[in-house]
C-alpha positions as protocol buffer text, in pm:
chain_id: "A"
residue {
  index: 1
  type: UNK
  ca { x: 2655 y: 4171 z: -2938 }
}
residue {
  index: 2
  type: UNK
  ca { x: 2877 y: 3866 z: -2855 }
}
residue {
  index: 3
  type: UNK
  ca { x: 2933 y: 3975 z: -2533 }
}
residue {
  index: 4
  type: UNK
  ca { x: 2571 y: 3940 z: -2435 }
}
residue {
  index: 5
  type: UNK
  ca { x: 2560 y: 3552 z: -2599 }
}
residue {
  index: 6
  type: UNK
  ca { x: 2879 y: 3490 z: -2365 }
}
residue {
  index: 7
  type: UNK
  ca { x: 2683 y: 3666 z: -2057 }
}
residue {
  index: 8
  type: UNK
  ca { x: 2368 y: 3446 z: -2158 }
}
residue {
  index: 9
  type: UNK
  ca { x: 2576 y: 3121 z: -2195 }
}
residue {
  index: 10
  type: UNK
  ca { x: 2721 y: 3170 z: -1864 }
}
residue {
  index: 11
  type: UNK
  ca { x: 2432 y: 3237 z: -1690 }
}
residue {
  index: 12
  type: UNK
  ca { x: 2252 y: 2999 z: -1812 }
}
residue {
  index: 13
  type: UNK
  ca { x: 2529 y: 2703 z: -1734 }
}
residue {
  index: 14
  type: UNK
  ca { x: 2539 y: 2848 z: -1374 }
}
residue {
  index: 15
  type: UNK
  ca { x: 2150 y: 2802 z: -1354 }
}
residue {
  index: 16
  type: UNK
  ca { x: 2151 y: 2429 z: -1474 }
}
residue {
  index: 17
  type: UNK
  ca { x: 2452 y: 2397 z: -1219 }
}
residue {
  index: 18
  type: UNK
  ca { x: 2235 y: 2519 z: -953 }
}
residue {
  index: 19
  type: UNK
  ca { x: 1925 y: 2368 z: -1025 }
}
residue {
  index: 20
  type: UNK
  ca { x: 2087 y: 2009 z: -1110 }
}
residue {
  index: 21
  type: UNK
  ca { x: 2358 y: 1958 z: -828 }
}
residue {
  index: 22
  type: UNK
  ca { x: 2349 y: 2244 z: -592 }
}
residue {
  index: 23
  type: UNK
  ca { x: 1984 y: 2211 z: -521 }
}
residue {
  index: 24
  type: UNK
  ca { x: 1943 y: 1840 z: -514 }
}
residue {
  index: 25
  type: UNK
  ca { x: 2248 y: 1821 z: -233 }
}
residue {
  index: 26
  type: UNK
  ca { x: 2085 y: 2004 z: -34 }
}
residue {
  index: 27
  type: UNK
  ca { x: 1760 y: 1861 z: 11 }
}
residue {
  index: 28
  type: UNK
  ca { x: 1975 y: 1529 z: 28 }
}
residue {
  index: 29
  type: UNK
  ca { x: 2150 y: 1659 z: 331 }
}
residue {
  index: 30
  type: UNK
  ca { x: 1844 y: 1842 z: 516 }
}
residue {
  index: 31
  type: UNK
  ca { x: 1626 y: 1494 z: 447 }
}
residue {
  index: 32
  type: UNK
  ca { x: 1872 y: 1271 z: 512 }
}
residue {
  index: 33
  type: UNK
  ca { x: 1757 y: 1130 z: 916 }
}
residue {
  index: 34
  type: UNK
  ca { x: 1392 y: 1154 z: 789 }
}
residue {
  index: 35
  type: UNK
  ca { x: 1212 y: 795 z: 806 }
}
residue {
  index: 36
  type: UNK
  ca { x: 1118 y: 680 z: 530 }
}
residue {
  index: 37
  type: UNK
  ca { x: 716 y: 740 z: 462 }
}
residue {
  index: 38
  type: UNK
  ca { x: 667 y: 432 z: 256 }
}
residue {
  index: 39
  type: UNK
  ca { x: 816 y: 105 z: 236 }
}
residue {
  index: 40
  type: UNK
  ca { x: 800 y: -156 z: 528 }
}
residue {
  index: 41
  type: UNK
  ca { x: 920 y: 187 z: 794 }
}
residue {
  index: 42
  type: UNK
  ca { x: 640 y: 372 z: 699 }
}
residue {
  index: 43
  type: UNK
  ca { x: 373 y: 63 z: 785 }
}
residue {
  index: 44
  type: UNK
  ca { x: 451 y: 51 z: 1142 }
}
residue {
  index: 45
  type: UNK
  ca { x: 241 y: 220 z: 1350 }
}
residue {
  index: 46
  type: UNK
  ca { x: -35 y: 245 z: 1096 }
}
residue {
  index: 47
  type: UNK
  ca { x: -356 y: 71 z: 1115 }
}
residue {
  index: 48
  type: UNK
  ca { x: -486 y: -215 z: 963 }
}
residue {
  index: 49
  type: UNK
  ca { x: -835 y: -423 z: 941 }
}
residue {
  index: 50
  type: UNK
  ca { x: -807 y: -798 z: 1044 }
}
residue {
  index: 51
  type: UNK
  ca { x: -1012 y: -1006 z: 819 }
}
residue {
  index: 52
  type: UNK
  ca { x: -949 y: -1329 z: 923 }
}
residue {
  index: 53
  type: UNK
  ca { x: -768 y: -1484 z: 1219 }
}
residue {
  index: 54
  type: UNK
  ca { x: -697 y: -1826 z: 1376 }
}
residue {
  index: 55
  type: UNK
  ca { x: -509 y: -1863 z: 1692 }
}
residue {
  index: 56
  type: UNK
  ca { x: -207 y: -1659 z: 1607 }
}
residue {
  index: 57
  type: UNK
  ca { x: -220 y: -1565 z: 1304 }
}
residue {
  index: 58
  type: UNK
  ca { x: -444 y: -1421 z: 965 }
}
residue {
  index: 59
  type: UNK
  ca { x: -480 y: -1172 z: 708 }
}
residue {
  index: 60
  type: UNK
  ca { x: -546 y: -833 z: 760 }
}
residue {
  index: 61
  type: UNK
  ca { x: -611 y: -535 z: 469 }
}
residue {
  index: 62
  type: UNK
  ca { x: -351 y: -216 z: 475 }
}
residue {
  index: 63
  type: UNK
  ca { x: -383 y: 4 z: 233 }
}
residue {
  index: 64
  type: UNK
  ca { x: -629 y: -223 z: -5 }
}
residue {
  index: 65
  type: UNK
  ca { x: -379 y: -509 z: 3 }
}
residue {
  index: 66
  type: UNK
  ca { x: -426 y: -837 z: 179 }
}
residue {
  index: 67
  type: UNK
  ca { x: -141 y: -956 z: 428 }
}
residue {
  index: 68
  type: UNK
  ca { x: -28 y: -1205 z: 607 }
}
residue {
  index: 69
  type: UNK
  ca { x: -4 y: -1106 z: 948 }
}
residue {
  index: 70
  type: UNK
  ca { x: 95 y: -1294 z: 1291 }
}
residue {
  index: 71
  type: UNK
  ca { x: 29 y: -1181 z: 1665 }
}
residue {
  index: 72
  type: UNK
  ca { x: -16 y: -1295 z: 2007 }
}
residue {
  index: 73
  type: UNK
  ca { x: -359 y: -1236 z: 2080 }
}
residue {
  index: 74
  type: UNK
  ca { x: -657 y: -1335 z: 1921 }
}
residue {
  index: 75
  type: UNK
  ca { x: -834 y: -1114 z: 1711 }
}
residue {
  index: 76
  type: UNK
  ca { x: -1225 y: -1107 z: 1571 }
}
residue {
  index: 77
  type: UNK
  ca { x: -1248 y: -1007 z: 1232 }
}
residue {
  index: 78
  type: UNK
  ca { x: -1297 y: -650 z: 1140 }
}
residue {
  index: 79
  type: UNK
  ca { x: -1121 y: -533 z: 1432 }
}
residue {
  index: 80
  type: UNK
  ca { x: -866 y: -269 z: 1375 }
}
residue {
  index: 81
  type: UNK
  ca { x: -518 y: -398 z: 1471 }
}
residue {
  index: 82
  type: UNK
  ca { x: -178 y: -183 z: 1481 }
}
residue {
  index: 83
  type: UNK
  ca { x: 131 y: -287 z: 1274 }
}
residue {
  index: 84
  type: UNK
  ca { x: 474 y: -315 z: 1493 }
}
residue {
  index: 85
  type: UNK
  ca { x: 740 y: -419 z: 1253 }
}
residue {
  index: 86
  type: UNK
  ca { x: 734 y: -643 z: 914 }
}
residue {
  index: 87
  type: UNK
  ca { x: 958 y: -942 z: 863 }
}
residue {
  index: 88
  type: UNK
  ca { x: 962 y: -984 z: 521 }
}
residue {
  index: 89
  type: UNK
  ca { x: 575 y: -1045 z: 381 }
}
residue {
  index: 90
  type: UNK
  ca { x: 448 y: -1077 z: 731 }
}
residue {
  index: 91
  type: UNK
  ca { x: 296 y: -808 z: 904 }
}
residue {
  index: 92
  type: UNK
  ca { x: 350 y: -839 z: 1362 }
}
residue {
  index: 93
  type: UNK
  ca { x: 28 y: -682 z: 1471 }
}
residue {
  index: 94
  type: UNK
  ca { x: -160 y: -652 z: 1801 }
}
residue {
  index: 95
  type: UNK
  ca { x: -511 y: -511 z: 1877 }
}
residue {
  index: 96
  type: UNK
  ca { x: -618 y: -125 z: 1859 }
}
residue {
  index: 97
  type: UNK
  ca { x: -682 y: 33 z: 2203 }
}
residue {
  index: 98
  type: UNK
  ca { x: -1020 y: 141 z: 2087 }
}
residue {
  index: 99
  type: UNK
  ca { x: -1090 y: 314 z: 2392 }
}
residue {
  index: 100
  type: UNK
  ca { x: -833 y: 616 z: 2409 }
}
């Protein structure tokens, strides 16, 4: 009967081993190039609505939040702008090619 305990014991150990490192490593290693899908890598690209803007600059909504956001061109509010990098709480946006 102790032999089965042992067998149990073992097998269980080897399954937490598994599950815990083996696992985990893996997906670290398969995962590891993939950008990041949130944080300030996963805004760029995205769209965003301007809601107000002065000559070169505003606030736009992404994702229900209100930024700060800076640009060359002028933009109308509630005109869909595209996000092309963040420096630090400041969103660099330029207009949506609406037309494609």
């Amino acid at each position: 009967m102790s032999d089965w305990i042992w067998i149990a014991v073992i097998c269980l150990a080897a399954y937490e081993v598994i599950e815990h490192l083996v696992f985990p490593l893996i997906f670290a290693l398969v995962n590891r190039k993939k950008p990041s899908p949130s944080g300030p890598q996963g805004m760029v690209g995205k769209t965003c609505v301007v809601k107000e803007w002065g000559a070169d600059s505003g606030k736009v909504l992404f994702n229900s939040e209100l930024w700060n956001a800076v640009g060359e061109e002028p933009l109308s509010p509630n005109r869909k702008a595209v996000i092309r990098r963040v420096e630090g709480l400041t969103l660099v946006v330029e207009p949506l090619d609406e037309r494609v």
